[in-house]
C-alpha positions in Angstrom: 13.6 33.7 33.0 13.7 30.0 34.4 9.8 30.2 34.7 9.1 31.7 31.3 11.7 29.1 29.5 9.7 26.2 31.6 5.9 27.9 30.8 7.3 28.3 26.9 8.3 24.3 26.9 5.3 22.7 28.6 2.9 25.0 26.8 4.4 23.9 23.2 1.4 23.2 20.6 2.4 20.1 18.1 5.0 20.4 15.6 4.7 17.6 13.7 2.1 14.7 12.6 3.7 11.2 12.9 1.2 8.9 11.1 0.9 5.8 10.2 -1.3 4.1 7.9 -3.4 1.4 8.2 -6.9 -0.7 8.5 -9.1 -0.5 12.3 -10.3 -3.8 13.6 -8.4 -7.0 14.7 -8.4 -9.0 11.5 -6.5 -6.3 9.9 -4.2 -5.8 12.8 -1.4 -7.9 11.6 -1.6 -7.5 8.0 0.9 -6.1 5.8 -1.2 -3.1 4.9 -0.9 -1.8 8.5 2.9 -1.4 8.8 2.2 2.2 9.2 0.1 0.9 12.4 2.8 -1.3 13.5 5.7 0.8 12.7 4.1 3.6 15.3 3.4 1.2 17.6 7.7 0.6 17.8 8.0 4.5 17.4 6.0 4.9 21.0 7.4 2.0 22.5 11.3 3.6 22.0 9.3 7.3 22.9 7.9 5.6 25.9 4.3 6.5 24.8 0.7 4.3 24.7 -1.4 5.4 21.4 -4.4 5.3 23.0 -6.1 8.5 22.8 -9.2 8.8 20.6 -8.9 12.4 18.9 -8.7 13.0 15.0 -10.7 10.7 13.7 -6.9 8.6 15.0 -5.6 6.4 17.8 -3.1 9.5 19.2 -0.3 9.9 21.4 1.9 12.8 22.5 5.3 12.2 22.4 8.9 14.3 21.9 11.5 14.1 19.4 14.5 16.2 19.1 12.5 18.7 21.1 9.7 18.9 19.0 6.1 18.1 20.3 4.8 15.2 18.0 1.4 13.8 17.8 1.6 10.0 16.9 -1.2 9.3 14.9 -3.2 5.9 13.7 -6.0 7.1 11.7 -9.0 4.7 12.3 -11.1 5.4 9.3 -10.3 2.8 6.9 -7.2 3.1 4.7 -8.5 4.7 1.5 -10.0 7.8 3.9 -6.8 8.1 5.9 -6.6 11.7 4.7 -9.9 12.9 6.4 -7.9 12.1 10.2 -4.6 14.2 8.7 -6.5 16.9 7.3 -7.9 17.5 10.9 -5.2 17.2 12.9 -3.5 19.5 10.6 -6.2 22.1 10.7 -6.5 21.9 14.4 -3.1 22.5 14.6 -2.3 25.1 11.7 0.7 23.2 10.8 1.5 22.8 7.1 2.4 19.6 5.2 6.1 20.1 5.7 5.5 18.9 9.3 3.6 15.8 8.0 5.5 12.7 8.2 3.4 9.3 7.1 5.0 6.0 7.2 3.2 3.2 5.1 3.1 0.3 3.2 5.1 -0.1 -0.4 4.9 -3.4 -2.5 7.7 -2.4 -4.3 10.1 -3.0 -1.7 11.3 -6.4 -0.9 10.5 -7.4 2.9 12.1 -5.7 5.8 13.3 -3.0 3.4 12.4 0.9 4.0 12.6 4.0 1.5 12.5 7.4 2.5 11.2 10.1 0.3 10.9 13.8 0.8 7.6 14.0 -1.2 6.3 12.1 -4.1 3.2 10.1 -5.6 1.0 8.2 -4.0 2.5 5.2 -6.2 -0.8 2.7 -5.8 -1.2 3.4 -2.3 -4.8 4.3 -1.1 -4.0 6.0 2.1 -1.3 7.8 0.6 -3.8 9.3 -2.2 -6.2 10.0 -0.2 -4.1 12.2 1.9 -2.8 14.3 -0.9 -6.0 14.5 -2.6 -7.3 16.3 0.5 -4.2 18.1 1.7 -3.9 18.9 -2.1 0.0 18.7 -1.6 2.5 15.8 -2.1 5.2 17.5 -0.4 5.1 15.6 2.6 7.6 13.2 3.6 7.1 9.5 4.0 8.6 6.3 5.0 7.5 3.0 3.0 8.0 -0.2 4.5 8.0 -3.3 2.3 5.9 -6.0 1.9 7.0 -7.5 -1.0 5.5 -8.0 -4.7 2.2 -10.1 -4.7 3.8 -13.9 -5.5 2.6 -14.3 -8.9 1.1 -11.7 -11.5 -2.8 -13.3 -11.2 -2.7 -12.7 -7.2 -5.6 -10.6 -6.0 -3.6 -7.4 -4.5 -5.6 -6.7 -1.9 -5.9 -10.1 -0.6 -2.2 -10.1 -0.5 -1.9 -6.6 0.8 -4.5 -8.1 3.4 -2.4 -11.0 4.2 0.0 -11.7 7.3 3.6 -11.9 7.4 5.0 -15.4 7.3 7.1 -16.8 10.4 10.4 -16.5 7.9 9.5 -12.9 7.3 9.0 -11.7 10.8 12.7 -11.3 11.8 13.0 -9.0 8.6 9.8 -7.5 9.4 10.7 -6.4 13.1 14.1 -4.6 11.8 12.3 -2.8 9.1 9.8 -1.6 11.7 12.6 -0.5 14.0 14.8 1.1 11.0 11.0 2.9 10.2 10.5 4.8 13.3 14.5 5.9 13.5 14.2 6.9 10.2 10.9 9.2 11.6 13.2 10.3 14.6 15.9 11.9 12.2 13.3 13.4 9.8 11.7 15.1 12.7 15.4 16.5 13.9 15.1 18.2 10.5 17.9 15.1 9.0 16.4 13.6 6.5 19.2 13.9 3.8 20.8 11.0 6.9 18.2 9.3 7.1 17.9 8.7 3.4 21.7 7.9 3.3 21.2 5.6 5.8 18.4 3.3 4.7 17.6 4.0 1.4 
């Protein structure tokens, strides 16, 4: 029985899809519109993990949380085609969108804030549509990280979406990442109703 309960565990297939959005190459790297990037970075530093596997169309990792097998995932196509790497993972996988968690983004939360919703629209965000226009489903969860609102209304969006954090908003910035990837820990342990109560 000891064997077979050993076998069972190391033999697990993934569970769940941890991804987060965001732009490849090195002048993106910093940029607001790669929190997703950055907050899965955190996420496998506290799982004790290096996302460094090319697979998916994604920078991947595998990691454990709560006892489920987890694939950390950092698509590389560039954000607006970020559902062609979840669409494979999940059909390599046969796991549904329920066990789909994407962090990214959101302009409408002020910096070093997080939101987590259980499904939703894409709200603006290019990643986020293009994974529901190919999944077909919005009924994944996610967890938005804040960038802030462009400073005036004439601000070119994606040059500000493209932009880097400013030495003030770092310290706010760091939290929010670390908040991100707890709040992606208790989703996984099926607690998301606490993990909205806790940071939303």
């Amino acid at each position: 029985m000891g064997i077979f309960s050993k076998f069972k565990k190391d033999s697990g297939a993934i569970e769940w899809l941890i991804v987060g959005l965001g732009n490849p190459g090195v002048k993106y790297l910093r940029t607001r519109h790669n929190c997703g990037w950055l907050t899965i970075d955190r996420l496998a530093a506290r799982l004790g993990v290096n996302v460094t596997r090319a697979k998916f169309k994604s920078m991947t990792a595998q990691a454990e949380i709560s006892g489920k097998k987890c694939l950390l995932m950092k698509p590389t196509t560039m954000m607006n085609a970020s559902g062609e790497a979840v669409v494979e993972a999940m059909n390599f996988y046969k796991l549904p969108i329920g066990q789909v968690v994407v962090i990214s983004d959101d302009v409408s939360l002020d910096v070093g804030k997080i939101r987590i919703k259980r499904k939703g629209s894409d709200g603006g965000q290019k990643g986020l549509r293009s994974i529901i226009t190919l999944t077909g489903s919005e009924d994944f969860a996610r967890v938005k990280v804040g960038i802030g609102a462009k400073p005036h209304p004439d601000y070119d969006m994606a040059a500000w979406v493209l932009s880097e954090f400013s030495d003030k908003e770092k310290p706010a910035v760091f939290e929010a990442f670390n908040a991100a990837a707890e709040a992606v820990e208790l989703i996984v342990a099926g607690k998301i109703d606490e993990a909205m109560n806790k940071f939303n």
